[in-house]
N, C-alpha and C positions, 0 to 999 in steps of 0.2 A: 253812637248811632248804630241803626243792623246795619251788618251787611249785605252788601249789593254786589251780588254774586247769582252765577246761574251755574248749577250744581249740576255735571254733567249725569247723563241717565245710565251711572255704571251698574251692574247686581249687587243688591244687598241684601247677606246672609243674615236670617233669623231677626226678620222682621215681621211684627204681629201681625195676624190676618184683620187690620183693621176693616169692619163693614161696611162705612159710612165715610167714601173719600172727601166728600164736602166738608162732612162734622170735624173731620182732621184738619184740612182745608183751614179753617174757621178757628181751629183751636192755636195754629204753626200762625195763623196770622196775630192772634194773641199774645203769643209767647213772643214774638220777634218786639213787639212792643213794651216788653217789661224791664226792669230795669235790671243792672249784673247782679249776679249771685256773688261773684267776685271779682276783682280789678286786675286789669294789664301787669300793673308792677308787681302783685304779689305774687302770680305766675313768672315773672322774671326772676326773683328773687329767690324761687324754690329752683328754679331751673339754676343758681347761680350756687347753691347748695348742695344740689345732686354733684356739680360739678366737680364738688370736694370729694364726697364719697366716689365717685370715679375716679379718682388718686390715691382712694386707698385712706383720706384724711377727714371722713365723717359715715356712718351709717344709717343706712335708711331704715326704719320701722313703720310697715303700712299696715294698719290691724283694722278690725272694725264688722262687720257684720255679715252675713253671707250675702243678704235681702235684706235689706232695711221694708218696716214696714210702716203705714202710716198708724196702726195702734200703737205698736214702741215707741214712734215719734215724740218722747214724751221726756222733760227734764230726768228723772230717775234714771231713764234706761241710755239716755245720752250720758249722762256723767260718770254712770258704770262703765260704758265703755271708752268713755275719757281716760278714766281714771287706770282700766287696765294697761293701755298703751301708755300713760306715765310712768307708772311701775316698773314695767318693762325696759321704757327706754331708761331710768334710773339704775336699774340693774346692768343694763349697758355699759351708758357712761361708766358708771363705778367702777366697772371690773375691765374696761380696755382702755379706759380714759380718751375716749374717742367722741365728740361729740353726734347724738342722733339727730337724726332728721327724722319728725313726727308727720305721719299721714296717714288719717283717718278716712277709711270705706264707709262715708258719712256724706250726708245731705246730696245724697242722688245714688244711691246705690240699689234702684227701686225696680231695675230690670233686670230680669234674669233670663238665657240662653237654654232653650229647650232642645232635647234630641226630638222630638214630635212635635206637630202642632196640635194634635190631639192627645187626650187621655181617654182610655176607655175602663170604666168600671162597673162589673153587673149585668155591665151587655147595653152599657151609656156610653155614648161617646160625644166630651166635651173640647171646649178648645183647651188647651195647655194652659196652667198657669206661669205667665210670661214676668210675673211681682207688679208690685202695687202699681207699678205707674201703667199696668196695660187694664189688669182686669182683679179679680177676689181669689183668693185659695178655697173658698167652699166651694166642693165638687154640687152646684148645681146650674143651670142654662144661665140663668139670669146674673150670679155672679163671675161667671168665667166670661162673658160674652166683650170683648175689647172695648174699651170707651176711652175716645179721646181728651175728654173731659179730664180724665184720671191724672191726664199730660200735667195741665194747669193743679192739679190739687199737689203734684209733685213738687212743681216749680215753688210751691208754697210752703210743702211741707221741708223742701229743702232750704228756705229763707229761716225758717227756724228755726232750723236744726244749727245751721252757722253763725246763728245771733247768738246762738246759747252757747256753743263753742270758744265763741271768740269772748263772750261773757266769762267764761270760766277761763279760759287762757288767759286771758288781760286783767283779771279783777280778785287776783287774790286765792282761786283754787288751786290754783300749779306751782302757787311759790313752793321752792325746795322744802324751804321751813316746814312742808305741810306733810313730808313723808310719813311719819304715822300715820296721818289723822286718815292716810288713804288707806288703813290696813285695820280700819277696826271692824270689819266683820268676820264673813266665814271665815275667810280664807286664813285668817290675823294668828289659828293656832296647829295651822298645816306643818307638813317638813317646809314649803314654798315658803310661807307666810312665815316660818320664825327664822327664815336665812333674811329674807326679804330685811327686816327687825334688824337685823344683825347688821345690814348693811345703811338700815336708816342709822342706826345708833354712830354708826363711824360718819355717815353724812354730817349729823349733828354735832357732834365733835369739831370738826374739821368747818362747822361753820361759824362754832362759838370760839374758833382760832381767831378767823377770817376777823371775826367782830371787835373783837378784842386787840385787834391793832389794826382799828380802822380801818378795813377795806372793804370798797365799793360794791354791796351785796344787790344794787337795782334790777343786775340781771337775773337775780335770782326770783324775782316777783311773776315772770308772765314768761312764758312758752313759745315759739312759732310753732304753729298747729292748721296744717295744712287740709285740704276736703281734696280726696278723689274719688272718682265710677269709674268703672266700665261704660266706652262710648257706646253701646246696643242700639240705640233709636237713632237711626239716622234720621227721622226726622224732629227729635228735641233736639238732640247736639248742634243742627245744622239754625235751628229757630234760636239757638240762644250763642251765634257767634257775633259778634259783634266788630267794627272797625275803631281801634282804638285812636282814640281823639290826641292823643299825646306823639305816638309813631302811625300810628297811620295803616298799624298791622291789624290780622285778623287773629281772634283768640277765642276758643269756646268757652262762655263764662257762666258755664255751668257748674264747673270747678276748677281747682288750681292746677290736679294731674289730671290727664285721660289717661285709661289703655284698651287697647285692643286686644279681643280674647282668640283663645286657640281657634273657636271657630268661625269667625268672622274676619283673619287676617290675610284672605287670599290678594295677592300681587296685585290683580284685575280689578279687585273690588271697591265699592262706595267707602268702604271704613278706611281702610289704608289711604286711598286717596283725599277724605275726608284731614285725614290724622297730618298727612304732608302739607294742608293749604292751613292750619293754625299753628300758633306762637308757641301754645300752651305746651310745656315738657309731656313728654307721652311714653306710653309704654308700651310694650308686645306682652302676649303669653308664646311661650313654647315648648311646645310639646314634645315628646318623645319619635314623633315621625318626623318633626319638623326637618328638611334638607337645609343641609352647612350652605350651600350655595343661594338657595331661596332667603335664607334669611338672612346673609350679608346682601343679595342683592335689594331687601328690606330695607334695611339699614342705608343702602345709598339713597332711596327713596324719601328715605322718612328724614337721612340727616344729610344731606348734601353738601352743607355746608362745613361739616365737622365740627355743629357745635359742642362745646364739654357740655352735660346735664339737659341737652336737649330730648336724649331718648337713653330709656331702660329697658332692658329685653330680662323678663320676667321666666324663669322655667321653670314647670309644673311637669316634670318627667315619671316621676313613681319611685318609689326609695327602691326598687327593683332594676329602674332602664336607666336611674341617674349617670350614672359610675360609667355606661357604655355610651348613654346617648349623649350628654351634652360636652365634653371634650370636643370631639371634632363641631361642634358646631361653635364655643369660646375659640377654638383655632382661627378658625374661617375670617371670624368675625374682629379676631384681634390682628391679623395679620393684613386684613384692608386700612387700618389706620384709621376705624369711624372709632370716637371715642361713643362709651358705654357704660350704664351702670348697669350690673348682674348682679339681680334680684330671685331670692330661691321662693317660691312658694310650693312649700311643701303638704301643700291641705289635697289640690284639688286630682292629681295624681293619685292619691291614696285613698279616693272612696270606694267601700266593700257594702253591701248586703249582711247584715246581722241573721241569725237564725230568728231574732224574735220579727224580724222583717225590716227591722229600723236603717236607715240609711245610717252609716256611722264612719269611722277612722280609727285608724289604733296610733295610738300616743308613740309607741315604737318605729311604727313608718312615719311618723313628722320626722323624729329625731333622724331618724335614719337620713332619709333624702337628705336633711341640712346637713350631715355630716359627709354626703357624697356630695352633694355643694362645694362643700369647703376643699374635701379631699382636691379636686377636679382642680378646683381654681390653685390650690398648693404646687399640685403637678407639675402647671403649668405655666406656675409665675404670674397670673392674672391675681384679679383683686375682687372677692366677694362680697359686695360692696351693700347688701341690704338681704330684709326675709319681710312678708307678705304672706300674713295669717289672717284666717276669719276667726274670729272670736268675739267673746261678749262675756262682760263681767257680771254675769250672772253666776248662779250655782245648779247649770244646766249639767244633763246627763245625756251628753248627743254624743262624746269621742272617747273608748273604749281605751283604759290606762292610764298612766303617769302614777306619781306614785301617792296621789290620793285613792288611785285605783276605783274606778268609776267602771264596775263589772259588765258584762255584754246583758246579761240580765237585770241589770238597772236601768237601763236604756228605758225607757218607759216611766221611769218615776217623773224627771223633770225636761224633755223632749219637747221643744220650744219652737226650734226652727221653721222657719217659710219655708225653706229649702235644704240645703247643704250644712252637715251638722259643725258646729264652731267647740274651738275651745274652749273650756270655762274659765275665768279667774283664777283658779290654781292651776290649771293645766300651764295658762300661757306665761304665769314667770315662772312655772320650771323650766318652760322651755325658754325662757330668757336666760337663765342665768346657764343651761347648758349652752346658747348661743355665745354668751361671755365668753366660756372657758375654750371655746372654738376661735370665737374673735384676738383670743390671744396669741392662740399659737400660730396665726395667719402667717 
């Protein structure tokens, strides 16, 4: 059933200049009557997962898009980015023998956090493009213009997106058996792609052991493969909580993880408050000013209860402020006794300006931050328990290095992105397998 709830009138940050309060009005009364995108237990179930990787005895792998948009919406470009976060997490497992926890920036990741609510170009000034679920990326009036409508084309574009997921998870494309079959294109004659090889050939071996005296390979047919967003719209998130008919709790069932972004997680605010009244395991971003103090006092808010896997505090510091800034804030926050998964995402820290104008990252400052990640949490005797990359298994040219070496003056051949530039398919199992050799030395 929805919930029946009256959402008190706290501020919330970087919410679209929508024009038409009725037409929202009208669209939240919609949305509140649609059915889940996802269910109570499967949300329990990841929250009962994290809880592992919070000890140190599973990792998390959250990959997937910067901006999903609704023209990628499309089988091809879902299964690429299936397929890279299998990879990856393959590479994982193999090399630390730990098992992953798979969560895909999928079927709602259609809003996006602007520093302006305008853009101005030519001496035009439009509203901001906020991603699919507000308005259009083409700089003109009528597609930048917010439409609540876009709400509902979300809600839908995001029912497809998880049908196809759980299609491919449950039905034969994630069997282990299938590790080549996921490496026959570009990427299949890279330095990435012939380690990648290397490591399926010993998967295969090691399964036609398993077979050959009988043992129980069922598990090896289908995946848990989780969906999260960023909570941005207080008004979808709040239209699609619902009271679960089983416990009697409330849970946003728009996906299986939220989190809340560096700029929307003030103490005072709709989001954090929002994030404390649902089930659903949640996250923070944090940033490099974030205070030690502010975000354990977070952490009481958001986990009161001390549950294992209820919350992950995400840091996006800069392979520059990692090493200084996030110690004392794993201090803070270990020394209150709130359990926590710490999660590095080393993308959004590290966006530069290219000379040719492109928004971009250098493959060096990923590695780098996850390596002051790890360092931080070694120091300190905590447990770095996951990483959280944007990427897409394309053979895009948005992140400057690795050692396909994708020069700053390529940037422009295959430049894809809505927004924030993502890894390609080779980018992201190198930096898998340099994750491995990190995950071991833990």
């Amino acid at each position: 059933m929805h919930m029946q709830i009256t959402w008190p009138d706290l501020p919330a940050a970087q919410q679209p200049p929508w024009p038409d309060p009725v037409a929202l009005d009208s669209v939240m009364a919609e949305l509140a009557t649609l059915p889940p995108l996802v269910f109570a237990g499967e949300c329990d179930q990841l929250r009962e997962r994290l809880a592992d990787a919070a000890l140190g005895n599973a990792f998390v792998l959250m990959g997937g898009d910067c901006a999903e948009t609704f023209e990628a919406n499309n089988a091809d470009s879902i299964r690429a980015r299936l397929k890279t976060v299998l990879q990856m997490s393959v590479i994982l497992t193999y090399a630390a023998s730990l098992p992953v926890i798979k969560v895909g920036r999928v079927a709602g990741q259609y809003f996006k956090p602007r520093s302006k609510l305008t853009e101005v170009r030519d001496g035009v000034e439009l509203t901001s493009y906020f991603g699919d679920a507000v308005n259009a990326l083409p700089f003109d009036e009528a597609s930048r213009v917010p439409d609540p409508t876009r709400l509902l084309r979300t809600y839908h574009a995001s029912t497809a997106a998880l049908n196809l997921v759980r299609a491919f998870t449950q039905g034969g494309y994630a069997d282990l058996r299938q590790v080549h079959a996921w490496n026959q294109d570009f990427v299949r004659d890279s330095v990435a792609g012939q380690r990648y090889e290397a490591v399926a050939g010993d998967i295969d071996r090691a399964l036609a052991f398993m077979r050959a005296i009988g043992a129980d390979a069922d598990s090896l047919e289908r995946v848990e493969f989780y969906a999260a967003h960023e909570a941005l719209s207080i008004h979808y998130e709040r239209a699609l909580t619902r009271i679960d008919s089983r416990t009697g709790l409330p849970y946003d069932v728009s996906g299986h993880f939220l989190w809340i972004g560096e700029r929307t997680r003030q103490l005072d605010g709709a989001h954090i408050h929002f994030a404390s009244t649902i089930r659903n395991p949640i996250g923070v971003k944090i940033g490099p000013t974030a205070s030690p103090d502010d975000v354990a006092q977070m952490c009481e808010v958001l986990n009161p209860d001390r549950v294992p896997g209820r919350l992950t505090l995400i840091s996006r510091m800069g392979a520059g402020k990692v090493r200084d800034a996030l110690p004392s804030i794993v201090q803070k926050v270990d020394s209150s006794g709130i359990p926590v998964v710490w999660v590095c995402d080393p993308m959004h820290g590290n966006t530069r300006e290219a000379a040719t104008g492109h928004k971009t990252r250098l493959f060096d400052d990923v590695v780098s931050e996850v390596q002051g990640f790890f360092e931080v949490h070694r120091n300190l005797g905590t447990i770095p328990g996951g990483l959280h990359v944007e990427l897409t298994g394309d053979d895009v040219t948005e992140c400057v290095g690795g050692t396909g070496g994708v020069l700053e003056d390529n940037l422009g051949d295959r430049y894809e992105t809505a927004c924030d530039p993502r890894l390609n398919r080779e980018q992201s199992l190198e930096l898998a397998f340099l994750v491995a050799d990190m995950l071991m030395l833990r």
